[in-house]
N, CA, C and O atoms as a MOPAC input file, in Angstrom:
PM7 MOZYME 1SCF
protein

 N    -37.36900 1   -80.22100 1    10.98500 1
 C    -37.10400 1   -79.38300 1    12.11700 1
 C    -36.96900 1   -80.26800 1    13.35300 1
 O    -37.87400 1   -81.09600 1    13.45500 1
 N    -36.11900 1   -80.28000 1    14.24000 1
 C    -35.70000 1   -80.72200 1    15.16500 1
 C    -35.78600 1   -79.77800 1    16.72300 1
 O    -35.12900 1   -78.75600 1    16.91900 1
 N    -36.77200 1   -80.41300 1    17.74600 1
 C    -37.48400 1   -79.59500 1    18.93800 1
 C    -35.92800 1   -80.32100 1    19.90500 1
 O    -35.51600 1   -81.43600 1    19.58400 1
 N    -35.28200 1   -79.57200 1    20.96300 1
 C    -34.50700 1   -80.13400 1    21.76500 1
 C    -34.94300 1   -79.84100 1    23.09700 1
 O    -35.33100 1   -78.69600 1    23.33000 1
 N    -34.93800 1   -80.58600 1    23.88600 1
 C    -36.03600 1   -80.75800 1    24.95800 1
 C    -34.57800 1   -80.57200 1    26.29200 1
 O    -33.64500 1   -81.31500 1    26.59700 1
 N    -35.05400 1   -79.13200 1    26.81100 1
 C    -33.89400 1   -79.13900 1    28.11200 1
 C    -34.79400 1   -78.95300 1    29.79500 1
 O    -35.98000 1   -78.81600 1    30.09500 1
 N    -34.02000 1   -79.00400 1    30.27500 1
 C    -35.23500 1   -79.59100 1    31.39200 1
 C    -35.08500 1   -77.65100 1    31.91600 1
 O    -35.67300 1   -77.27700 1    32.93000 1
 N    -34.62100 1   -77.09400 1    31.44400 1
 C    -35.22800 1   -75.50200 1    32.11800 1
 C    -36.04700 1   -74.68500 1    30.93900 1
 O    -35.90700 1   -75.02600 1    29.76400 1
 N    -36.70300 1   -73.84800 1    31.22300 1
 C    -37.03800 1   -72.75200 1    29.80500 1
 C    -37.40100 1   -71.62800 1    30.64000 1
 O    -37.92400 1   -71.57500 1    31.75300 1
 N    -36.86300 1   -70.45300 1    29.57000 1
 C    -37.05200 1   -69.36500 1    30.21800 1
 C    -37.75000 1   -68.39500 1    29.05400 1
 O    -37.34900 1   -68.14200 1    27.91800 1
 N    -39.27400 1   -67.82300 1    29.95400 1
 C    -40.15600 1   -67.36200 1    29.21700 1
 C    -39.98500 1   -65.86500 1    29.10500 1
 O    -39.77900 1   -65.23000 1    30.14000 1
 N    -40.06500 1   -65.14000 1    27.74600 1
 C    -39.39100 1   -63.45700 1    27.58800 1
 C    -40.47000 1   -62.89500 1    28.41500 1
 O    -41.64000 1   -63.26400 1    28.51300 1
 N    -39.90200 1   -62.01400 1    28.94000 1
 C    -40.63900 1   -60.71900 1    29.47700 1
 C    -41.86100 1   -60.15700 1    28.52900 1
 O    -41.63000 1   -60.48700 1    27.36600 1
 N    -43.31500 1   -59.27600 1    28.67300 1
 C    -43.81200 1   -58.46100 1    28.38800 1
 C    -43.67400 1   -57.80900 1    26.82600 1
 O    -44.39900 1   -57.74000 1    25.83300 1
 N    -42.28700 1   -57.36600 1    27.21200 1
 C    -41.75800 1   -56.83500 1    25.85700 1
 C    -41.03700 1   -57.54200 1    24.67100 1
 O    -40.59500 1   -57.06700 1    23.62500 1
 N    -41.04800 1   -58.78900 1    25.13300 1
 C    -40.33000 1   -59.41500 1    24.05500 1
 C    -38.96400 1   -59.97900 1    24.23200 1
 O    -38.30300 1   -60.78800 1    23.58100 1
 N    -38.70800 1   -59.16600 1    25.52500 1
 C    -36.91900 1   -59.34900 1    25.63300 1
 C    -36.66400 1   -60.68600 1    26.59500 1
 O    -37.62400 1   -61.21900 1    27.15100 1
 N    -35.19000 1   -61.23900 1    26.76800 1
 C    -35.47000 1   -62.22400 1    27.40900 1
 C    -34.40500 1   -61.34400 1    29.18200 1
 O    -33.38100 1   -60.66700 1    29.28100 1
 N    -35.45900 1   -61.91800 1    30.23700 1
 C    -35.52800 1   -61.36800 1    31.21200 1
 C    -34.00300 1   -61.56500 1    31.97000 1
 O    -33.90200 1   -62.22300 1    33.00600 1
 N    -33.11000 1   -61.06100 1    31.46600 1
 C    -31.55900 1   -60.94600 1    31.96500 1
 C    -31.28600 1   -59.30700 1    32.35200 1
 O    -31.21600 1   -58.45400 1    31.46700 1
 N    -31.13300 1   -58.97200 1    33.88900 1
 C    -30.53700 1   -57.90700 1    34.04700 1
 C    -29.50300 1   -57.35800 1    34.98100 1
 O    -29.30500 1   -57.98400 1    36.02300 1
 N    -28.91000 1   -56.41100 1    34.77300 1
 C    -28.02900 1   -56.22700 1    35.62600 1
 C    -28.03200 1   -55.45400 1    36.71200 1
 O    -28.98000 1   -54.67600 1    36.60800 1
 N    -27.39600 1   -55.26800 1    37.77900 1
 C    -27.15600 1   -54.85400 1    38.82500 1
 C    -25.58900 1   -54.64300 1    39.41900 1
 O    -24.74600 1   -55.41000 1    39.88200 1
 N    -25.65700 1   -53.07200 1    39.13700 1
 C    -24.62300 1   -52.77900 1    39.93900 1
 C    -24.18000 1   -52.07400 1    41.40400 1
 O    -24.80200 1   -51.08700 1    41.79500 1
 N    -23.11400 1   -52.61200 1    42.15800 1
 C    -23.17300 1   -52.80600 1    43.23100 1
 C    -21.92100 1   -52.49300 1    44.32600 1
 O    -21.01400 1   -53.28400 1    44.06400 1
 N    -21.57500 1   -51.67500 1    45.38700 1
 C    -20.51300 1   -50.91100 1    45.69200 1
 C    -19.69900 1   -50.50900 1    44.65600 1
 O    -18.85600 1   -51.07900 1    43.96300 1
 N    -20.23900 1   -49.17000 1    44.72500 1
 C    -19.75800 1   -47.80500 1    43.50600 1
 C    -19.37400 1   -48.44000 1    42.84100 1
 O    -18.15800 1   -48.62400 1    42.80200 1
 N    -20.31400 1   -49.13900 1    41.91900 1
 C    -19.77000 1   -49.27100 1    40.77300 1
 C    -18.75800 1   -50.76300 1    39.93000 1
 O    -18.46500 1   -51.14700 1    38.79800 1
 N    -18.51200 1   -51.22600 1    41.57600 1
 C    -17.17900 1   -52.16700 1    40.92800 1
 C    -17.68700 1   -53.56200 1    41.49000 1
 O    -17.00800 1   -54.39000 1    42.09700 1
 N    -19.01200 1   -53.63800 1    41.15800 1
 C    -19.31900 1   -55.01900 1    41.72700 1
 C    -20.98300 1   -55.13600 1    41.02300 1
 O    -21.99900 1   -54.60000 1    41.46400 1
 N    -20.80900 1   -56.26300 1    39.46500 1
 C    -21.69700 1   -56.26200 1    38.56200 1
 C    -22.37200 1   -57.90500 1    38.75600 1
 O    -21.75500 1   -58.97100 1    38.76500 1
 N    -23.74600 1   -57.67700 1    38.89000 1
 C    -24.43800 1   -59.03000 1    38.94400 1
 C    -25.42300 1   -58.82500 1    37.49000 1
 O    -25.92100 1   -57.75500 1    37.14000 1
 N    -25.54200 1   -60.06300 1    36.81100 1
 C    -26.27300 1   -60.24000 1    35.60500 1
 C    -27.17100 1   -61.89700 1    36.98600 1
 O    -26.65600 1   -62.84000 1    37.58700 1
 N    -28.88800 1   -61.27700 1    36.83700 1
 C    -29.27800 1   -61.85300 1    36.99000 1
 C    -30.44000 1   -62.44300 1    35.92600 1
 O    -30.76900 1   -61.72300 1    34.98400 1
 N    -31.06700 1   -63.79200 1    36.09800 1
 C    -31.30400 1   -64.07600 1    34.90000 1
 C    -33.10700 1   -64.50200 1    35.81000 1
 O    -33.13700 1   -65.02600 1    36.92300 1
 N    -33.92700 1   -64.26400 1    35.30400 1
 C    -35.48200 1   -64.38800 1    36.29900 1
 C    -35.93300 1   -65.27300 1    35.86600 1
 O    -35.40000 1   -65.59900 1    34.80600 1
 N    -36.88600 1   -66.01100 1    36.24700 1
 C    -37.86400 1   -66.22900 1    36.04300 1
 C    -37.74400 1   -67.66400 1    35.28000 1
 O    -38.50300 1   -67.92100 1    34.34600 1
 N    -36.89600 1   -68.45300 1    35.65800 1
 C    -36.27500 1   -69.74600 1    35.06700 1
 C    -37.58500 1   -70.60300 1    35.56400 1
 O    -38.00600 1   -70.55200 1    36.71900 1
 N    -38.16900 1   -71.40000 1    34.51600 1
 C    -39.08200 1   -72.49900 1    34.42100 1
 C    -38.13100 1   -73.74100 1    34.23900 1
 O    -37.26500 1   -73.92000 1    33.38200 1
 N    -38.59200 1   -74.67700 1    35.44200 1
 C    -37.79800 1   -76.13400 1    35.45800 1
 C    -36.31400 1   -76.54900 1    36.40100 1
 O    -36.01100 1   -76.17400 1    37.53300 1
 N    -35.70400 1   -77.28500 1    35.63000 1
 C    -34.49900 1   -77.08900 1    36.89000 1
 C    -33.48900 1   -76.14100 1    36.46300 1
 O    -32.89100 1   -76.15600 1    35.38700 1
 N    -33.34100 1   -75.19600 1    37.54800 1
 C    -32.82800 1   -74.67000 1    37.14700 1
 C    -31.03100 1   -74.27900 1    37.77900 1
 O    -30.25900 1   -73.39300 1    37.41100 1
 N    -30.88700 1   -75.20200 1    38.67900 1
 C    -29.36800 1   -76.05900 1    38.80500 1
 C    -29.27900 1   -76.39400 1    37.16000 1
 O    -28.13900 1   -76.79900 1    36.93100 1
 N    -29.60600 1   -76.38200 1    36.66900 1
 C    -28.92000 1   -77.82600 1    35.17500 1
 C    -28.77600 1   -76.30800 1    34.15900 1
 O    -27.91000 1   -76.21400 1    33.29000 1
 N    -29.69400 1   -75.29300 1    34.43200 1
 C    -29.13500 1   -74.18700 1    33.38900 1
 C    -27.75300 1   -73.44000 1    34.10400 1
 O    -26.84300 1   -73.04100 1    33.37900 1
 N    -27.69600 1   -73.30000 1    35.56000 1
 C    -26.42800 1   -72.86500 1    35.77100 1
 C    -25.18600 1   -73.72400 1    35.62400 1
 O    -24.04700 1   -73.38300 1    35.94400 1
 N    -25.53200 1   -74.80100 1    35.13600 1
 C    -24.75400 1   -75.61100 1    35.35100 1
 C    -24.12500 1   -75.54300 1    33.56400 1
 O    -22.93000 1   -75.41700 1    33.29500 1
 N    -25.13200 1   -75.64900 1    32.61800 1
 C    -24.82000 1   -75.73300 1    31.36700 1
 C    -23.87000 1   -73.86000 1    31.00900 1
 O    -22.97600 1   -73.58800 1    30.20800 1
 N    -24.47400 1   -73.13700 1    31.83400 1
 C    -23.86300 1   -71.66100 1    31.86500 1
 C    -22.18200 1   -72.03200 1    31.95300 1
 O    -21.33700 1   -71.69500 1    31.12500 1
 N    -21.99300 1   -72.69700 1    33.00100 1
 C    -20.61200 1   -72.60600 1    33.47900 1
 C    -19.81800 1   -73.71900 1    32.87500 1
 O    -18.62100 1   -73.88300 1    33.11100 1
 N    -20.46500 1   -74.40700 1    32.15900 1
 C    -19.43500 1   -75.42200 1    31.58900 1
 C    -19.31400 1   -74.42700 1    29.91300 1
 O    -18.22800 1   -74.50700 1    29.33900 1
 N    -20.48000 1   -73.52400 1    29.21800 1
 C    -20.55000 1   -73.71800 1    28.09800 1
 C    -20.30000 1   -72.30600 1    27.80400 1
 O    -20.12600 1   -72.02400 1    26.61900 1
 N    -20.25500 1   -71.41700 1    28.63100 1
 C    -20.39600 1   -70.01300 1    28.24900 1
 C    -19.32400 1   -69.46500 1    27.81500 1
 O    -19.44000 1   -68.71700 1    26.84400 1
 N    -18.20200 1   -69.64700 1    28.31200 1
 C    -16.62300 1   -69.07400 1    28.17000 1
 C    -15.89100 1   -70.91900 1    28.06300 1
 O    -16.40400 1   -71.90600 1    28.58900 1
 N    -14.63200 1   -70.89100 1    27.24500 1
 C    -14.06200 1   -71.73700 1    26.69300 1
 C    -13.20300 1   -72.06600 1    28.46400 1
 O    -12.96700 1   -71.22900 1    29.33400 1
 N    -12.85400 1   -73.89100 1    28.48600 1
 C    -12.51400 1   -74.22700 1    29.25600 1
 C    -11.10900 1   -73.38000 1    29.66000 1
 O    -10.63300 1   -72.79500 1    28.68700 1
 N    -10.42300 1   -73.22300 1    30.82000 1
 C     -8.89600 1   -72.84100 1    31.02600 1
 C     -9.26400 1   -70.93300 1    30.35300 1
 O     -8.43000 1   -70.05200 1    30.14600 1
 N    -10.45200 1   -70.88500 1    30.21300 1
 C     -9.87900 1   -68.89200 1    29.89800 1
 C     -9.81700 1   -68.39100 1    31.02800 1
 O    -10.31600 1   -69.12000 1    31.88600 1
 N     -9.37500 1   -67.36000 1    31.42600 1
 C     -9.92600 1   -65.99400 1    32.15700 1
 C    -11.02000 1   -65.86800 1    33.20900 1
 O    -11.15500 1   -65.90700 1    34.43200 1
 N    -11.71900 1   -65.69800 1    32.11000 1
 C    -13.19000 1   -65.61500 1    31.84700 1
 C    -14.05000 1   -66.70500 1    32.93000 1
 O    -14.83600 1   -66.46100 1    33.84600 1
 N    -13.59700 1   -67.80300 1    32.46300 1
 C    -14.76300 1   -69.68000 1    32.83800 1
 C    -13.76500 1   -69.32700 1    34.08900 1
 O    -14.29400 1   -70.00600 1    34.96900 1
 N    -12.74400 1   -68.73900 1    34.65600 1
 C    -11.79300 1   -68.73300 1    36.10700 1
 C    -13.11500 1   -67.75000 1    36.93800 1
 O    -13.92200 1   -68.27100 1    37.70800 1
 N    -13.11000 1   -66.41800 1    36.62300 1
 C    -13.99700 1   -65.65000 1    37.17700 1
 C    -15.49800 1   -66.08100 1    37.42000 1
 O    -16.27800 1   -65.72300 1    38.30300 1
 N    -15.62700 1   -66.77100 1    36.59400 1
 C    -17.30100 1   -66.85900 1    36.65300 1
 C    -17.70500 1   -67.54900 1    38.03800 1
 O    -17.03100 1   -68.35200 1    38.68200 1
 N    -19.01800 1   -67.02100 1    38.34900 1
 C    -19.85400 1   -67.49100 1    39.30700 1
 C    -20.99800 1   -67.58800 1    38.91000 1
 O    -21.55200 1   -66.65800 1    38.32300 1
 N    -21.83000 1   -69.23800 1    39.26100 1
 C    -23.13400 1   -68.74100 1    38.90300 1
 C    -23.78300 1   -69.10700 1    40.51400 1
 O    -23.16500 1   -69.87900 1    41.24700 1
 N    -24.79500 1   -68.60400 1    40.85700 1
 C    -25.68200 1   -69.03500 1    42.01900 1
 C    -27.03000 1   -69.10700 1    41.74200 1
 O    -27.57600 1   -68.26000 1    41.03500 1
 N    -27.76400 1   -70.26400 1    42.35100 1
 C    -29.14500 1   -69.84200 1    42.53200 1
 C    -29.84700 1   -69.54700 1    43.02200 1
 O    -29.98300 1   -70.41500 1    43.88400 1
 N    -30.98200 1   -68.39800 1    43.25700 1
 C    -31.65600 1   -67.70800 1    44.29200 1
 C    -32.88700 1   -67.56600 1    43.96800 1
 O    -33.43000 1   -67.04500 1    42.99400 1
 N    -33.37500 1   -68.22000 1    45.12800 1
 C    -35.14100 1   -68.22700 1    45.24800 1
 C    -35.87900 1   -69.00600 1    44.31900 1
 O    -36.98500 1   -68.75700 1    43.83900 1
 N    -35.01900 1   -70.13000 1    44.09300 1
 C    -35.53400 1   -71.73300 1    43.09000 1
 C    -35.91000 1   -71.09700 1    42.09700 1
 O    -36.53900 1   -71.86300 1    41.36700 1
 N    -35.82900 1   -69.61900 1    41.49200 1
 C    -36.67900 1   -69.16200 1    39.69200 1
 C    -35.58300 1   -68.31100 1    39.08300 1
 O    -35.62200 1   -67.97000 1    37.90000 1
 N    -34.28400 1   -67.86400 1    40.18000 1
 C    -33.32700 1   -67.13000 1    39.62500 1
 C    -32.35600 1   -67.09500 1    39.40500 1
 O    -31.99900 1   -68.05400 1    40.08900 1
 N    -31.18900 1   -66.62800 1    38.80500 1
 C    -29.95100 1   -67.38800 1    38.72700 1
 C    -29.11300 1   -65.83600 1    38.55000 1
 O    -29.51100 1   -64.80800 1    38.00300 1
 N    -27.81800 1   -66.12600 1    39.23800 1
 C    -26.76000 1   -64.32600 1    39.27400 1
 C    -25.77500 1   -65.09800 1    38.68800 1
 O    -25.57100 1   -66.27200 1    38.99400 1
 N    -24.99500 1   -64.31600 1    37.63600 1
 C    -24.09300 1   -64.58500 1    37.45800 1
 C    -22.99600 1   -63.68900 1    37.99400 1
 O    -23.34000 1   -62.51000 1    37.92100 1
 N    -21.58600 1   -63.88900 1    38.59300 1
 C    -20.87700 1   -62.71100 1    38.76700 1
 C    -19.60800 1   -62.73100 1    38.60700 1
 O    -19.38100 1   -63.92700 1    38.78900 1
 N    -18.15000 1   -62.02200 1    38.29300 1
 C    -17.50400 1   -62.06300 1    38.09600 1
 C    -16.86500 1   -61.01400 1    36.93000 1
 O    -15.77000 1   -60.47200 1    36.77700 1
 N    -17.71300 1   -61.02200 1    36.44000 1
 C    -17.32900 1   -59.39900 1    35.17000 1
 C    -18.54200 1   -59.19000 1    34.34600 1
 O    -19.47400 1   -59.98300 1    34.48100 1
 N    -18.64300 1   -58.07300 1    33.39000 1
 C    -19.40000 1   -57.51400 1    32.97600 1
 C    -19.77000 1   -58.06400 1    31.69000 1
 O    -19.40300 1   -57.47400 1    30.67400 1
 N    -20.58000 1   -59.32200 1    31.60200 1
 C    -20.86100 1   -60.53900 1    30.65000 1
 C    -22.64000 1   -60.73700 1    30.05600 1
 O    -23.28800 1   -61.72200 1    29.70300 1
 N    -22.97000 1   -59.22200 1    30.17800 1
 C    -24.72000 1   -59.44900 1    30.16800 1
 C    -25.10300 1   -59.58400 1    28.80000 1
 O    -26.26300 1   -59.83900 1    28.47800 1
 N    -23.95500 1   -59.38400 1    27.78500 1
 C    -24.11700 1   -59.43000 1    26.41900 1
 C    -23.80100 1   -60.90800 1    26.11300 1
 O    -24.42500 1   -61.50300 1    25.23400 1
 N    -22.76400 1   -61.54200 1    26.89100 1
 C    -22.02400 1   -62.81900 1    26.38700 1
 C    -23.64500 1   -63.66800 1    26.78600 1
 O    -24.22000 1   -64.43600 1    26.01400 1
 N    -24.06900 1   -63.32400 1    27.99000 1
 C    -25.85500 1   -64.18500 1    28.79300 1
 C    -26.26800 1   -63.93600 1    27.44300 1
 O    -25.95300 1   -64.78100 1    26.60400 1
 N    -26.99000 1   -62.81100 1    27.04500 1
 C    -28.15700 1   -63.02500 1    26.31100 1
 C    -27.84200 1   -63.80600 1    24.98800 1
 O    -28.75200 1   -64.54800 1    24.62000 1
 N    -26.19900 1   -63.75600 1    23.85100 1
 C    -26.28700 1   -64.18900 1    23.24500 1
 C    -26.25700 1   -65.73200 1    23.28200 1
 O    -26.56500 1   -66.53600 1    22.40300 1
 N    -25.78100 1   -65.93800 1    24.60100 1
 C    -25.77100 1   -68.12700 1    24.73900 1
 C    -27.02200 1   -68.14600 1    24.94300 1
 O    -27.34500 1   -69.30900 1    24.70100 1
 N    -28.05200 1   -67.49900 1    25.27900 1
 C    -29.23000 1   -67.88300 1    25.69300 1
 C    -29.81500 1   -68.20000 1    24.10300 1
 O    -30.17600 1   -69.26100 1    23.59600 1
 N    -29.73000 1   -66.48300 1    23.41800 1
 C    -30.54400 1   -66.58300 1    21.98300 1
 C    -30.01200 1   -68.19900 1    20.99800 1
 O    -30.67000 1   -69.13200 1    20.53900 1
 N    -28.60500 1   -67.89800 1    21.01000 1
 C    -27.80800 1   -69.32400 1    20.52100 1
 C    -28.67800 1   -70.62900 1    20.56500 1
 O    -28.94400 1   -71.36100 1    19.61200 1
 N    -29.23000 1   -70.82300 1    22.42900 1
 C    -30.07200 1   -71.97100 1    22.61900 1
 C    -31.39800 1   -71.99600 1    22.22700 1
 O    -32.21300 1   -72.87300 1    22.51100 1
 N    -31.57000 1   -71.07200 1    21.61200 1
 C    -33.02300 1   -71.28700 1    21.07300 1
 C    -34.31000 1   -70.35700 1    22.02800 1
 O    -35.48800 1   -70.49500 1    21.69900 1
 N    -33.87900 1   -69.33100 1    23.33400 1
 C    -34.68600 1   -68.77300 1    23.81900 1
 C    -35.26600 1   -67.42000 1    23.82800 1
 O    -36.22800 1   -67.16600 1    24.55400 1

């Protein structure tokens, strides 16, 4: 078994789930997936988000935004991607 050591980790919520949610915002047509509670640096997870989440030259990696807010949180925005978050997250092992 092989441990891979990334300099962020993000610990599940209460229930088990991992703490990604959304927010929607003027009626409707303006969706933030924020991600909480990031342990470590967490520039280097938005950073691995936007290089790794959507394939280089799509659509998709054009729209995306990631930001970070309040050094523990991270928004992603650009379209309605809270399924594409949780599965790169589970993918990485969290």
């Amino acid at each position: 078994m092989s441990f891979i050591t990334r300099a962020y980790f993000i610990r599940r919520n209460s229930c088990g789930s991992l703490p990604v949610y959304t927010d929607i915002r003027n009626g409707r047509t303006k969706y933030l997936i924020s991600i909480r509670n990031v342990q470590g640096k967490v520039d280097s997870l938005a950073n691995d988000l936007k290089q790794s989440l959507f394939s280089h030259n799509s659509p998709q990696a054009d729209r995306l935004k990631v930001q970070v807010v309040a050094q523990r949180h991270l928004v992603v925005s650009g379209g309605r991607w809270k399924n594409d978050v949780i599965s790169w997250l589970t993918s990485k092992g969290f």
